[in-house]
Steps between C-alpha positions, in 0.01 A plus 500: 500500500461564850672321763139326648417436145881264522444379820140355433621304257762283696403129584532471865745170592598325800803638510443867343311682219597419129452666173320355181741555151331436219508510135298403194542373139193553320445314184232769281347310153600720266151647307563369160313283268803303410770367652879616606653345186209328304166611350328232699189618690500584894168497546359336872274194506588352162495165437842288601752522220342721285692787504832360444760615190807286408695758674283461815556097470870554511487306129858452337603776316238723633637883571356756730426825358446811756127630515575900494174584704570228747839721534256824481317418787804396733606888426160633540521324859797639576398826437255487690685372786739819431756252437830513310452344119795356392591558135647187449415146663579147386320179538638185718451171539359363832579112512287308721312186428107532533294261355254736324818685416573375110788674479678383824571898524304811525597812302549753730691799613769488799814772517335706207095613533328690317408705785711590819457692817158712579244531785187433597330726780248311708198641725546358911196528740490861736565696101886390545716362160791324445700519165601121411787443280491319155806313409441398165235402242584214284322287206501167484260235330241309706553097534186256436289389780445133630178371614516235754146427545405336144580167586586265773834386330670744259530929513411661199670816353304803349729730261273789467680688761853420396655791309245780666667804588606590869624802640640436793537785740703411822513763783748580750498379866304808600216348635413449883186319520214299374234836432861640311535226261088470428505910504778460267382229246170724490680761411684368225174297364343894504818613266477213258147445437499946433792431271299200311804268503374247730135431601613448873201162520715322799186246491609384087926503648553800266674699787655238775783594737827344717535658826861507664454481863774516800540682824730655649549728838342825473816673318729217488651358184217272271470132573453220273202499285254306388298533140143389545403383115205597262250658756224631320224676745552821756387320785731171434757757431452641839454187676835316356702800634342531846539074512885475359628807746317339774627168480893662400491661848376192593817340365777757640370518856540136538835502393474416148593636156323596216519346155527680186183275327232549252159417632138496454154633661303239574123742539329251669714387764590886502886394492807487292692194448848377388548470047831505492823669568553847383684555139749733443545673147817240438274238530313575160803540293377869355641571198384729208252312209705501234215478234368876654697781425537772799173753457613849437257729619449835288457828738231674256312153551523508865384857525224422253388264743540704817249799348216241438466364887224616680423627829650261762345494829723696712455798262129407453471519904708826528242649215185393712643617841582849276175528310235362655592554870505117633684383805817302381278177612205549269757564210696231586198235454387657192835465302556150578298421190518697220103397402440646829680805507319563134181406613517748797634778248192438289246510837669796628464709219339846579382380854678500874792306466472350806128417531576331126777265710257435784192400271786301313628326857186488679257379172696351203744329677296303703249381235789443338681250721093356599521381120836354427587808292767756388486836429501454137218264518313742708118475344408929564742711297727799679277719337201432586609460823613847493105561367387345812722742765470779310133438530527505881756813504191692334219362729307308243554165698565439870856240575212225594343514133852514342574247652179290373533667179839311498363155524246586248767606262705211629287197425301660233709730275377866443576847495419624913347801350282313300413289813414786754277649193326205413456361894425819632789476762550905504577606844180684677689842532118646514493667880090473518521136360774477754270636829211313400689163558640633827168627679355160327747312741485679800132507540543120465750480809403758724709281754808521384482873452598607855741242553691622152471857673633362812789296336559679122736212375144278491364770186714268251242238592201760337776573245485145427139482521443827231753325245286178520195719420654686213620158354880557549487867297490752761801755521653364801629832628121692410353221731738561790452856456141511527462233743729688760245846443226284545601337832668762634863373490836710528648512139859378572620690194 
């Protein structure tokens, strides 16, 4: 990284510039239709209590038993995150009281993951990257969730989440500011939702995140940090960090110390606040589950799973920079969802690779976002999509009546072949056809004549004027063509 790229992203104090440190834990929902160690169900929006097990209840006598594609996916992610998978792990037990916690501890992982140290390269503004460490990736069973808002006197506790597999993936202090850590959580919601092990929906609190935050001199040893809990949106994300280093240099200039706390967003006072004092590991009493054996990973297993992932999106972004001859930007926004990057595979197919991306930008996307939807939901099909460029490519339609064929196809369904057949939307390529319109409009505006031969940028008014006549299906460049020879204008060509 450059040294401007450093220096813009200091905070400027009273007393001096000082550098953001951060690092995040990011809880992933494990994609599975059962839970870590029950065959209770995980799906969202369920009724309260209703998918709950014995084991999930924390009932007497009640033993966990590991689900072996929970453990699947964990090394799946770490693959994918080019990650070290260790080949044997064992299960702890996290003590801490929660009310929605049966238990009164979670099953989780602490000096021995499943998955250790890997990387995760992200994408920075001006086409720079930075490489951000992974520590670890750990599994460990979700707890229940309490709902505050049922009743004026009493909290109720729903179970359905308790048990639900979490991989928690917790990065090393490599970050340096707010666009990092939402460039970075992007990034790793891209890797996941290509591997299928967690659907990434920040909205249902499927993928959530702490963010460690202190400051520290530019170069000087790391100060105290702060873990901001359970922040589940980019732009909180972003704001919590820019907030808590603000008001820690806030802190230190006046003289004061920081305290090693846990604390939460509050989104719409746009501030974090006090929870409680920071835990250390001693403070939950770790020590293995002694009704789980260690899990002994087999290497043939391991490199079964390795040869069925897909294309990740760095790879998928080097391929379309390679192949189809797009800047590293265009690639870059096309891989961050695999539907996407398919989708413009599909449209591009046999046509300019980068007039596919711009009809794909400039067209689909917008509708798109107009309507609320994603690219999977997109109503016109890559392919015919591809019917409807390939259609202008060959000079059968103009870019105006693609574009109206479009929103025909759009709100209506159709093949666009079909459509410019049966509407008669053909482009006038016809030369005579072509002259009549033009000599039609300049007799009609004899006054305008000299002053488009005296100024020539005023022609693209008759331009205007001969596509109006023609009903939109003109050849754009015939009518300039003839239009210039007929009022005497330089051809700039």
């Amino acid at each position: 990284m450059s040294q401007a790229a450093k220096k813009s992203k200091l905070i400027k104090g009273e007393t001096g510039e000082w550098e953001i440190v951060i690092g995040m834990e990011v809880h992933a929902q494990v994609l599975s239709e059962a839970k870590l160690f029950s065959g209770a169900a995980t799906a969202f929006g369920a009724s309260p209590n209703s998918q709950v097990s014995f084991v999930d209840a924390a009932m007497p006598g009640m033993l966990p038993v590991i689900n072996r594609f929970c453990v699947e996916q964990a090394v799946r992610t770490g693959l994918g995150l080019k990650a070290k998978i260790n080949r044997r792990s064992v299960f702890d037990r996290k003590n801490y009281f929660y009310p929605d916690l049966p238990q009164g501890y979670q099953i989780s992982q602490y000096k021995q993951p499943v998955v250790g140290e890997g990387e995760v390269l992200i994408d920075l503004p001006g086409g720079e990257s930075a490489v951000v460490g992974i520590e670890r990736l750990h599994l460990e069973q979700d707890a229940g969730k309490s709902l505050h808002d049922q009743h004026a006197d009493y909290s109720y506790v729903d179970l359905n989440r308790a048990g639900v597999a979490l991989m928690e993936i917790v990065s090393r202090p490599d970050l340096r500011c707010a666009d990092e850590a939402v460039a970075y959580l992007k990034k790793l919601r891209a890797i996941v939702r290509y591997l299928g092990t967690c659907d990434g929906n920040m909205e249902e609190g499927s993928m959530r995140a702490d963010v460690n935050v202190s400051v520290r001199r530019p170069g000087g040893p790391l100060g105290t940090r702060c873990e901001i809990k359970n922040v589940n949106s980019m732009r909180f994300i972003a704001q919590a960090i820019e907030f808590e280093a603000r008001r820690q240099v806030d802190i230190l200039e006046s003289g004061g110390s920081i305290r090693q706390e846990t604390r939460l967003f509050d989104s719409k006072a746009g501030e974090t606040r006090s929870m409680r004092s920071k835990e250390e590991a001693h403070d939950y009493r770790y020590f293995p589950d002694p009704d789980l054996l260690p899990l002994e990973l087999d290497e043939d297993w391991i490199r079964t799973i390795e040869a069925s992932l897909p294309e990740l999106p760095d790879e998928k972004k080097a391929r379309f920079i390679k192949d189809y001859g797009l800047d590293a930007y265009d690639a870059g926004v096309l891989v961050t969802e695999r539907e996407l990057a398919d989708y413009y595979e599909e449209l591009a197919r046999g046509i300019d690779a980068k007039l596919a991306v711009n009809w794909l930008n400039n067209e689909i996307l917008g509708r798109l976002n107009k309507d609320g939807l994603s690219i999977a939901e997109c109503p016109v099909s890559a392919t015919a999509n591809n019917a409807i460029i390939a259609m202008i490519v060959d000079g059968t339609i103009s870019g105006k009546i693609a574009k109206d064929i479009l929103d025909i196809v759009w709100s209506e369904g159709g093949d666009p072949k079909t459509v410019v057949e049966a509407r008669g939307l053909r482009q006038v390529t016809d030369t005579g056809a072509i002259e009549a319109a033009v000599e039609k409009v300049i007799a009609a505006n004899p006054d305008k004549v000299a002053a488009a031969q005296a100024k020539p940028k005023l022609a693209g008014w008759f331009v205007g004027q001969v596509m109006k006549e023609t009903g939109g299906k003109a050849n754009p460049q015939a009518v300039n063509a003839i239009l210039k020879s007929r009022l005497g204008l330089p051809d700039e060509g």
